[in-house]
N, C-alpha and C positions, 0 to 999 in steps of 0.2 A: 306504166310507161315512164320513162326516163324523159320529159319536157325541159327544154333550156330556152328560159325568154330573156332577150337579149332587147333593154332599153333606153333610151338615153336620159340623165337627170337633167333638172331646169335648175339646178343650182335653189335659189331662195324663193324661185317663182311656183306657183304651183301648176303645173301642168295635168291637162287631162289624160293624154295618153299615159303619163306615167299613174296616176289616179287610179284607169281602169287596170291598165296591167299587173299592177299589184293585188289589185282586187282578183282579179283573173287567177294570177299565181295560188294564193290563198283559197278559192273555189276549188282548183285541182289537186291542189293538197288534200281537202277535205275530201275530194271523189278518192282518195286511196294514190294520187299519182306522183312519183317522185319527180316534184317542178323545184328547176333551181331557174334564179331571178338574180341576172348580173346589169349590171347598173354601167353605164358611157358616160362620159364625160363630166358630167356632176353629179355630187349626192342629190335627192329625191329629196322634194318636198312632200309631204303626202298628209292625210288626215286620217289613216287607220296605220296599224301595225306593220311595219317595215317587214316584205316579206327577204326584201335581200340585205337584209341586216348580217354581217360576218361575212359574206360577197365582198372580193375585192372591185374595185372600180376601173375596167377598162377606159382605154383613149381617154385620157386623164386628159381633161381640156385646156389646161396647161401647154403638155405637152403635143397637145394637136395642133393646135394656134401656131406655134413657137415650129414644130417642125412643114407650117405652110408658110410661114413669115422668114423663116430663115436658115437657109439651107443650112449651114452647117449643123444648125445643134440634130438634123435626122443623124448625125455621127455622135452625140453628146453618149457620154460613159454611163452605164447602167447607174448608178450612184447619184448622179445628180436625175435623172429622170425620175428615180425614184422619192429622192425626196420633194421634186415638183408634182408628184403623183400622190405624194402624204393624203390622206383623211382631212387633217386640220387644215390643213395649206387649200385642198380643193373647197373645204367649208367657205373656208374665208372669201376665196373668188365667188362660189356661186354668191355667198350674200351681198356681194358688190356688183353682181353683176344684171345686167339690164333684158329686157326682152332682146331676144336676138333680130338684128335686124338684117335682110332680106341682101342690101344696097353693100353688107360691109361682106359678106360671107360667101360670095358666086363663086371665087375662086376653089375656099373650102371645101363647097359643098362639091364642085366638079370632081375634085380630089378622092372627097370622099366615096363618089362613085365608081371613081378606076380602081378603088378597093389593094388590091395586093399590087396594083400600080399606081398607086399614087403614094403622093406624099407623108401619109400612114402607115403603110405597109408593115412598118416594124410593129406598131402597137398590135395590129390585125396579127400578128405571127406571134408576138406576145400571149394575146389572148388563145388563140390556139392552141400555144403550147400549154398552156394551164387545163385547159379542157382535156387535155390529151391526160394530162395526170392524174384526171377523175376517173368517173364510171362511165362507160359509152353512154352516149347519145341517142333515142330513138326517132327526135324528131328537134330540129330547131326552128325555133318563133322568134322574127326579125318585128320590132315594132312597128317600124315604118317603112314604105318603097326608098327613102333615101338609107337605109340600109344596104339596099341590094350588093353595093358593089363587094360585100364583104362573102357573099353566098357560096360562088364558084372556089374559094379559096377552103371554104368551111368545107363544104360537100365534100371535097377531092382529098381533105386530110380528117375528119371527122365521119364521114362514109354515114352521113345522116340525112335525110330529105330536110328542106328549106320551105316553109311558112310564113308568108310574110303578110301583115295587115295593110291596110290601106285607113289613112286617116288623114286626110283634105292636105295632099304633098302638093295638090297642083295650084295652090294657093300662093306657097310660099316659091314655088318655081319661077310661078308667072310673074314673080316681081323679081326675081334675079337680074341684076344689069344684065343688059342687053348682050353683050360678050358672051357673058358666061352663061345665059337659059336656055338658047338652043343646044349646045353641049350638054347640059342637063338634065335636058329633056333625051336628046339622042341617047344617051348611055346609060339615061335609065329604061329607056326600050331593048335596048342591047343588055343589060345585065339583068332584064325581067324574065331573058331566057334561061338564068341560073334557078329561077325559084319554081318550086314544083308545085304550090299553090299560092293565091294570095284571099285575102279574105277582105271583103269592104264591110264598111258598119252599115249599109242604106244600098239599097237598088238603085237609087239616085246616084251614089259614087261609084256602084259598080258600074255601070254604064258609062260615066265619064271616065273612068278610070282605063275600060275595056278599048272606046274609043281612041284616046290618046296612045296606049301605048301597044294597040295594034293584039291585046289575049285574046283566045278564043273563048269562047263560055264553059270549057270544062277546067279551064285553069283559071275562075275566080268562083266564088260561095259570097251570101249574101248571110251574113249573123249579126243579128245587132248589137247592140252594145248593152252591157245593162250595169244595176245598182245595186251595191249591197244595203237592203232595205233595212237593217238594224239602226233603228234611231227615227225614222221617218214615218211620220204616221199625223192623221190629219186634226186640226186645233178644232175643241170642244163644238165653239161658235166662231163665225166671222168676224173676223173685225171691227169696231165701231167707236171713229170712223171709217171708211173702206181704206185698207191699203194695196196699190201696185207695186209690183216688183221685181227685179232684174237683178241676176246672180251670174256674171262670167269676168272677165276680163274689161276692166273698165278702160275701152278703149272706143276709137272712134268704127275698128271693123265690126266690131258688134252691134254699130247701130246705136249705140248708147245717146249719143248725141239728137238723134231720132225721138228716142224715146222721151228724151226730156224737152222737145220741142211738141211731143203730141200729151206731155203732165200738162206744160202750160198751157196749150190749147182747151185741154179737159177745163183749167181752170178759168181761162178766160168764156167758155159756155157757159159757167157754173150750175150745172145741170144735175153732178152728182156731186152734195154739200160737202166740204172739209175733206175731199181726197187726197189722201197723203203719198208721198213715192220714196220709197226704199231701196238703195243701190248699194247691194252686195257685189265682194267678187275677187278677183286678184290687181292689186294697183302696186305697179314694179313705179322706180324713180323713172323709167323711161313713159309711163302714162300720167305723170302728176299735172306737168304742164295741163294735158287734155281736160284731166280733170278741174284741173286750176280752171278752167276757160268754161266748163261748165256752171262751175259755180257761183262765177262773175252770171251767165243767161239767166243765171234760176232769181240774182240777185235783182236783177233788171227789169224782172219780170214781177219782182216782190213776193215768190212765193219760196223761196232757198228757207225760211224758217218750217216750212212743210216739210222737207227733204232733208232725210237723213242718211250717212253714208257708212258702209259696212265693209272694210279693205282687209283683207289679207286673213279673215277671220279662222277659227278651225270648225272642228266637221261640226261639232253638238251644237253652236254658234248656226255655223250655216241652216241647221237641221232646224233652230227653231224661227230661225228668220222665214224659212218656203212656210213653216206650216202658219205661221202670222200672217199669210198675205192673202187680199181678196181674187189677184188676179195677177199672172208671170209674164211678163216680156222679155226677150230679149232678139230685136227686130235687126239680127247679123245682116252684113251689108254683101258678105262672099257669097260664095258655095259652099254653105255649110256641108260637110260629111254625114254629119248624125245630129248633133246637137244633144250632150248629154244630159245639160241644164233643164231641158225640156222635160225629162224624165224624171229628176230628181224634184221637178214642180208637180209634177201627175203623182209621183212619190206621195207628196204631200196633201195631196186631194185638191191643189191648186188647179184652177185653169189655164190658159196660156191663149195666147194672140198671139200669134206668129206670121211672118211674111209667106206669101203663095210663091215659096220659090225652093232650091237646090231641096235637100231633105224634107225640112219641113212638112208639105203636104205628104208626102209618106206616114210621117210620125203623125200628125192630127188623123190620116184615114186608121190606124191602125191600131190610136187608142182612144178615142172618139172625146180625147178630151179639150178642145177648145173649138177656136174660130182662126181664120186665116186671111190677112190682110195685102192689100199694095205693100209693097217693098219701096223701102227708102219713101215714103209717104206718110208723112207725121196726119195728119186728116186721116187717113185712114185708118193707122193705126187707134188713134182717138177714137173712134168710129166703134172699131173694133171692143176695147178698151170698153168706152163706154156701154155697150150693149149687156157686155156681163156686167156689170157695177150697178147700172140699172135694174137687172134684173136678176136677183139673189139669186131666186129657185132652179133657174137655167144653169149659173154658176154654179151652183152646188150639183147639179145632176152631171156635169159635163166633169167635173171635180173627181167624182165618185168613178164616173164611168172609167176614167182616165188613169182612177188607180189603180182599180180591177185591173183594167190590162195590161197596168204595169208587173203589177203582183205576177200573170199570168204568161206573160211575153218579155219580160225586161228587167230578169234582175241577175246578179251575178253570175247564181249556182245556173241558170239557163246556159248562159251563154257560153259556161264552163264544158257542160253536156256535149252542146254543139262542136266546141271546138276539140272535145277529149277524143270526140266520133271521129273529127278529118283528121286528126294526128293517126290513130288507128288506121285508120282508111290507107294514110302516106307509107306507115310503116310497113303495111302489108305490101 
């Protein structure tokens, strides 16, 4: 089959959805399947092999901004779009640019759902036309619900069924200024009727996802996400002394702030001797402050010479940081969707403590590898936390258990399988 995934880039930050999708592109390559993998708005940051390397870059973020900020340039002459659409030029913005925030971008994102009516519309017929100059399409793969509104336009001149994933869109909705989230919400229920499946990472999002925008249960599938297990694999012996550790987005919705209130708690019981805490993960100029502020607590508290910190790192980096740790946190304060971080710690024959809430208890019943805590509750977390540290042999069996299942349930080429079957399914 001829598969087209369609995703958007984070410029210099590293993004998971674009993470997995790549990883995805590359599993169906290997099943035999002609996946082409076109990139939005910014180059991709990633830590394996660029599967849309030679792919031009739609809605060159450039010129998306510029045609919702100012009418006229949606008339600007092919020639200058182009060169605001350049490679180098998009390089340079994504590495200047910040996590996107939620407060500056309602208007966009509304935009972006009226698809061939809004303020886009050109780039969307853009990209069209290009596709139209390849090989047919058997099936297109939208990365996220805020995609949708481009589906109805795809379908009607690409004559191909619509795929679309679901990955925690109602997060960044629910904080849309107030104007613009009901809109948002409205017209992503209204354009959910263009896609002829959607796919959630967890039964947890399927279900919120199904609720909010009104599916029935035959137009969503539940496939998880998984990990290209090359590089991951679990350290000789544990550590010593014990270390904890946290790998995502060093931000306050992770919970991070959390976690380093329930390090020092650990250290002020000092119950388990010389525990060290290690905080991997993506740290944009927009999370430095946060960070700043953490590391003034850790100071205050006299334990920041314990604590060491791993930003922006790459994969073999990342790979040997999980398998170095005694035990993984990262106590998200949302609704997480999946939580991939989890898996790339079971990966590693790590355990994890996780909060008793969105995903979460899903992933712990399903790969029996950790324990499950209060949310937003540094005590408990601690609790948590502590119970493995104390107790090696539990840790290490919950470790093992965890990566079996991963091995078994959650890794790329799986979730490659799953997804090649409902492309099949659609095309038929």
């Amino acid at each position: 089959m001829r598969i087209l995934q369609i995703t958007p880039g984070a410029g210099g930050m590293y993004c998971g959805n674009c993470l997995r999708d790549n990883a995805l592109v590359a599993s169906l390559r290997k099943l035999g399947h002609d996946a082409l993998f076109l990139p939005m708005y910014l180059p991709m940051r990633l830590d394996e092999e660029d599967q849309s390397a030679g792919a031009p870059i739609f809605f060159s973020g450039i010129n998306v901004y510029l045609a919702q900020k100012a009418p006229f340039f949606r008339k600007a002459p092919g020639w200058l779009r182009n060169v605001l659409a350049s490679p180098g030029l998009l390089k340079l913005a994504g590495s200047k640019a910040a996590k996107t925030r939620a407060a500056d971008v309602g208007d966009l994102t509304v935009s972006m759902l009226r698809g061939d009516e809004g303020n886009q519309a050109r780039d969307l017929q853009e990209m069209i036309g290009w596709l139209r100059s390849q090989p047919p399409l058997d099936v297109i793969c939208l990365s996220n619900a805020l995609l949708v509104g481009m589906a109805r336009k795809m379908k009607a001149e690409l004559r191909a069924p619509i795929m679309c994933y679901l990955q925690g869109e109602d997060t960044f909705l629910d904080s849309l200024p107030e104007d613009s989230r009901k809109a948002a919400w409205d017209l992503l229920a209204q354009r959910a009727a263009d896609v002829d499946l959607f796919v959630a990472p967890s039964r947890y999002f399927a279900d919120v996802m199904s609720r909010r925008l009104s599916l029935s249960a035959t137009k969503i599938e539940v496939i998880y996400n998984g990990v290209n297990l090359d590089g991951y694999s679990p350290a000789a012996s544990p550590p010593n002394p014990p270390i904890i550790g946290y790998f995502a987005r060093m931000c306050r919705e992770k919970g991070l702030d959390t976690l380093v209130e329930a390090y020092i708690l650990l250290r002020q019981r000092d119950r388990i001797r010389n525990v060290k805490l290690h905080i991997g993960g993506g740290c944009g100029p927009g999370d430095e402050t946060f960070v700043a502020e953490l590391r003034h607590r850790l100071a205050s508290a006299n334990v920041l010479q314990d604590v060491k910190f791993f930003p922006n790192v790459d994969r073999t980096t990342k790979q040997d940081f999980l398998r170095n740790l005694s035990v993984f946190s990262v106590p998200a304060l949302y609704g997480e969707a999946f939580g991939l971080y989890v898996i790339e710690a079971l990966a590693s024959g790590v355990p994890v403590v996780q909060p008793d809430t969105a995903a979460f208890p899903e992933l712990i019943a399903a790969t029996g590898g950790g324990r499950l805590c209060k949310p937003a509750d540094p005590n408990s977390l601690a609790d948590g936390l502590e119970q493995l540290l104390a107790d090696p042999t539990l840790a290490k069996t919950l470790g093992q258990t965890g990566r079996k299942a991963v091995l078994a349930q959650f890794t790329n080429d799986h979730m490659a399988v799953r997804i090649a079957e409902l492309c099949e399914h659609l095309e038929g």
